[in-house]
C-alpha positions, -999 to +999 in steps of 0.1 A: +184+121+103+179+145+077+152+135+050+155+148+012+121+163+003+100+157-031+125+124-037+096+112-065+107+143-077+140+141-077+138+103-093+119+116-123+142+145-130+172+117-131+147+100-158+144+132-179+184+135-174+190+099-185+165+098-216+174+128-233+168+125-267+143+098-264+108+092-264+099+080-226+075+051-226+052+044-187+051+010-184+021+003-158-018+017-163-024+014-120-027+045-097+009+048-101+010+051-141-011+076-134+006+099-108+033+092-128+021+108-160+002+141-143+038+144-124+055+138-158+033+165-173+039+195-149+080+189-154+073+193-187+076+160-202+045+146-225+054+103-232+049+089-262+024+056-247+018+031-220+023-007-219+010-029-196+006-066-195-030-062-188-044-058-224-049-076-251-033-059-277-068-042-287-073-010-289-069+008-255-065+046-241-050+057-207-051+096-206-056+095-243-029+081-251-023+045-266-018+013-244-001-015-259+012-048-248+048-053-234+059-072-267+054-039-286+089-029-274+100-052-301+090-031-328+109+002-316+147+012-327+165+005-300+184+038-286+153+055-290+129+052-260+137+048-223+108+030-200+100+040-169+086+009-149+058+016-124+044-017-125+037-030-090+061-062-092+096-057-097+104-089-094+077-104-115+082-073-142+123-077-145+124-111-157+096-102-192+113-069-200+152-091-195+135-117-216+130-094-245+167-083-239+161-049-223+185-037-193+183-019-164+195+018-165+201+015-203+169+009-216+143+008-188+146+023-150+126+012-117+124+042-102+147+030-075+119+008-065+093+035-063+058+021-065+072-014-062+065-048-032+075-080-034+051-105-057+025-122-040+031-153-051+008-178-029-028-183-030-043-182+006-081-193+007-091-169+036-071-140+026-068-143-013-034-137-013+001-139+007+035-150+001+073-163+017+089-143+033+106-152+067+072-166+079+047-170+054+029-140+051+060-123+075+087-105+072+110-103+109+131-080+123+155-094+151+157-125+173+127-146+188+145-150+222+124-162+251+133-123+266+126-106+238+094-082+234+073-097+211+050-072+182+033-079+152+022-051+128-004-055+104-021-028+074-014-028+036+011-014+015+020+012+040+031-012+061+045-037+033+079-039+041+091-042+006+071-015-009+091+016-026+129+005-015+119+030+010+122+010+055+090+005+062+080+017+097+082-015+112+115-021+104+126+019+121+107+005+150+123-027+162+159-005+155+145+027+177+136-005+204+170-017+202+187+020+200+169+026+234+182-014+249+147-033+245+153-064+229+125-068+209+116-090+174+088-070+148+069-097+127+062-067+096+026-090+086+013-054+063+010-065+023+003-045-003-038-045-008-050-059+021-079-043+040-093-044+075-111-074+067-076-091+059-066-075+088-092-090+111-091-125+096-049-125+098-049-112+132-076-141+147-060-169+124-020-162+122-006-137+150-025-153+180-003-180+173+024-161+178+019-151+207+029-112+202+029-088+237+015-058+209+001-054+183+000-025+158-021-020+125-018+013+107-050+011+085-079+028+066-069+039+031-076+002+013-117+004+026-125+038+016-146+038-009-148+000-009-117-001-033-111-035-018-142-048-003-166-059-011-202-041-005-223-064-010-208-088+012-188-067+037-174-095+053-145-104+025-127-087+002-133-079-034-102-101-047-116-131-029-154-125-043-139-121-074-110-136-080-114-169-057-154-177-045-169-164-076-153-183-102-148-217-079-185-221-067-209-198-088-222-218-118-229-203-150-263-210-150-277-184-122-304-203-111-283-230-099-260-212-077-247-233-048-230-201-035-236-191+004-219-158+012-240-154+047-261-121+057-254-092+040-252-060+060-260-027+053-228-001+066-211+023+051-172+020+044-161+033+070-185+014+095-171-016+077-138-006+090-147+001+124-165-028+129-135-049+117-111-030+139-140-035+174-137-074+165-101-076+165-098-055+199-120-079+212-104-110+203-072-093+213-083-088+247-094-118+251-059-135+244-042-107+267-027-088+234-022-050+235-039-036+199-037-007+186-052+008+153-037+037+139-060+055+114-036+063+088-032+098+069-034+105+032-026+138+016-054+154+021-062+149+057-054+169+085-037+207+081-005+188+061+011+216+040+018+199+003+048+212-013+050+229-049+053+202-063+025+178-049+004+205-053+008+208-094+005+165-097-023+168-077-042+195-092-037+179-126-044+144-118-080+163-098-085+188-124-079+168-157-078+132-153-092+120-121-114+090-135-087+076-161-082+054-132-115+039-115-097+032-079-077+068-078-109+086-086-127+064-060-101+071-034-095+109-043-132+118-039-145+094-018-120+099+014-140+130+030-169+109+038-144+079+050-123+100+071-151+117+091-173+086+095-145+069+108-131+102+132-160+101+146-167+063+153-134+060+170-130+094+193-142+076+220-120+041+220-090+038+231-070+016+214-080+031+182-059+066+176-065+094+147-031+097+133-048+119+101-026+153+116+008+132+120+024+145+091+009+185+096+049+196+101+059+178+070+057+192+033+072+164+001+066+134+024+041+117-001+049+091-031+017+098-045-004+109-020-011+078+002+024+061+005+052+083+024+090+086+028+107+075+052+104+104+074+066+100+074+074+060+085+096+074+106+068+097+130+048+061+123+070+043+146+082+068+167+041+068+179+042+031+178+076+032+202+059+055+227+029+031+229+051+001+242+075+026+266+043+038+280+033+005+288+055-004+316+065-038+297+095-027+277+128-037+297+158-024+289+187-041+290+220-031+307 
């Protein structure tokens, strides 16, 4: 299958194209508002402000430029400005900007999904978050016959199914399984912003249950840096510390906190990860489950040969604005130190591969530098497919 290269790219120039004549407006002050500006920037394009629902309406500044609330809109001419919608929840985001009677491809565009999952809509009080999807937390590809090959895949927003419009590798899996006559069902369990602690704690408490023959977890990108863990107390993640345990059980006054949160240890990130990853192979074994952990690229790993124009985003977002954003600067300097910590913990095991040169052929795979286009998902699960043929338990049909 031929792949179209720099597709952010290509999105963006359709923007420009479609909002000729006026003033472009990023909705969304994440990682992706920002990418999206420095990419903005090098095609030429400067936008007027941001608006986000995070803020108050107070004064705020994203690359010095003004932040305002999403009920601002009402005060423009309409004709006059065209949105650009990076924020993470198309679902969640559709519904405010329809309820102030703005439409899709007149006033406002999506990206065609770029830098978009599915809400997580459902509290879940061990991993802080989940939602429905064909199991809770799980989206399936194919039939659960008594025959069928069973594999679960876990990770973040890599493996999100619903993340950027764009098939997840999962999904390419179970149809390379059935292009090859393996009847197989893929439970896709990867949601945007978990972490291997997530990981560990979904794998010992949901997929045993399901009794999978494999398992597959592409992973290491959400604990770098401790982005979404928490360092203090290694064991969960930030959100649940803060968003969850904190607020439930700490007391105001702090010498009347009934809060246990067990030992802390000392490790680095990317021991954190290790150790997460060692605890689910064991469990794994134990219940007769094949695991494997792929360490997952980023941009900046391995010999990978960035195109024109991820290298001008890049170099812009690095050069000029790399801490407008606390968890892209976190991530964009703080991945070295991850990445050989965690190459060196795991070149002995076997279960646990370094997949940080698997897109060294490629050039315009990335979104924005972590999440990749289908051709990168697509060298995902073509490793993931040689794993179960090279297992001896795949049977092909006749």
């Amino acid at each position: 299958m031929t792949y179209r290269k720099d597709l952010f790219k290509h999105y963006l120039e359709e923007v420009i194209k479609d909002a000729a004549g006026r003033k472009i407006i990023i909705l969304g002050c994440r990682g992706s508002g920002a990418v999206t500006y420095c990419a903005l920037n090098v095609l030429g394009i400067e936008i007027e402000y941001f608006i986000d629902i995070y803020t108050d309406g107070k004064t705020k500044m994203f690359f010095n430029k003004h932040v305002y609330t999403v009920e601002h809109i009402r005060e423009e001419v309409p004709g006059t400005y065209y949105i650009i919608n990076v924020f993470p929840y198309f679902d969640q985001m559709d519904r405010k900007l329809s309820d102030i009677g703005l439409l899709e491809g007149r006033d406002y565009t999506n990206l065609h999904g770029y830098f978009k999952s599915k809400f997580c809509g459902k509290y879940d009080p061990l991993l802080g978050f989940t939602r429905d999807d064909e199991l809770t937390g799980f989206k399936c590809y194919g039939d659960d016959t008594s025959t069928a090959l069973r594999i679960v895949t876990l990770g973040g927003s890599t493996t999100d199914y619903s993340y950027s419009g764009i098939r997840s590798w999962p999904e390419i899996l179970h149809e390379l399984l059935s292009s090859v006559g393996v009847e197989n069902v893929v439970y896709n369990g990867g949601i945007c912003g978990y972490m291997s602690s997530q990981e560990r704690d979904k794998f010992i408490r949901d997929v045993i249950p399901l009794k999978p023959d494999f398992v597959f977890c592409l992973s290491g990108i959400n604990d770098v840096a401790w982005n979404h863990c928490s360092q203090e107390f290694p064991y969960y993640p930030q959100y649940i510390v803060e968003q969850i345990i904190s607020p439930t059980f700490t007391k105001n006054d702090s010498s009347d906190n009934t809060l246990g949160m067990g030992i802390s240890d000392e490790l680095e990130d990317y021991e954190n990860w290790f150790k997460n990853q060692q605890i689910i192979s064991g469990v794994a074994k134990e219940f007769g489950i094949k695991y494997t952990c792929f360490l997952q690229p980023c941009i900046f790993t391995g010999q990978y040969k960035k195109s024109a124009f991820e290298e001008l985003w890049l170099n812009d977002l690095l050069n000029n604005w790399l801490y407008e954003h606390k968890a892209v600067g976190r991530i964009f300097t703080k991945w070295e130190s991850f990445y050989e910590g965690a190459k060196c913990l795991i070149n002995d095991i076997d279960n646990i591969f370094d997949c940080t040169e698997l897109f060294d052929d490629l050039s315009g795979v990335y979104i924005d530098g972590i999440h990749c286009e289908e051709s990168g998902n697509e060298k995902i699960a073509q490793m993931a497919l040689r794993s179960v043929m090279n297992s001896g338990k795949a049977t092909i049909s006749d």
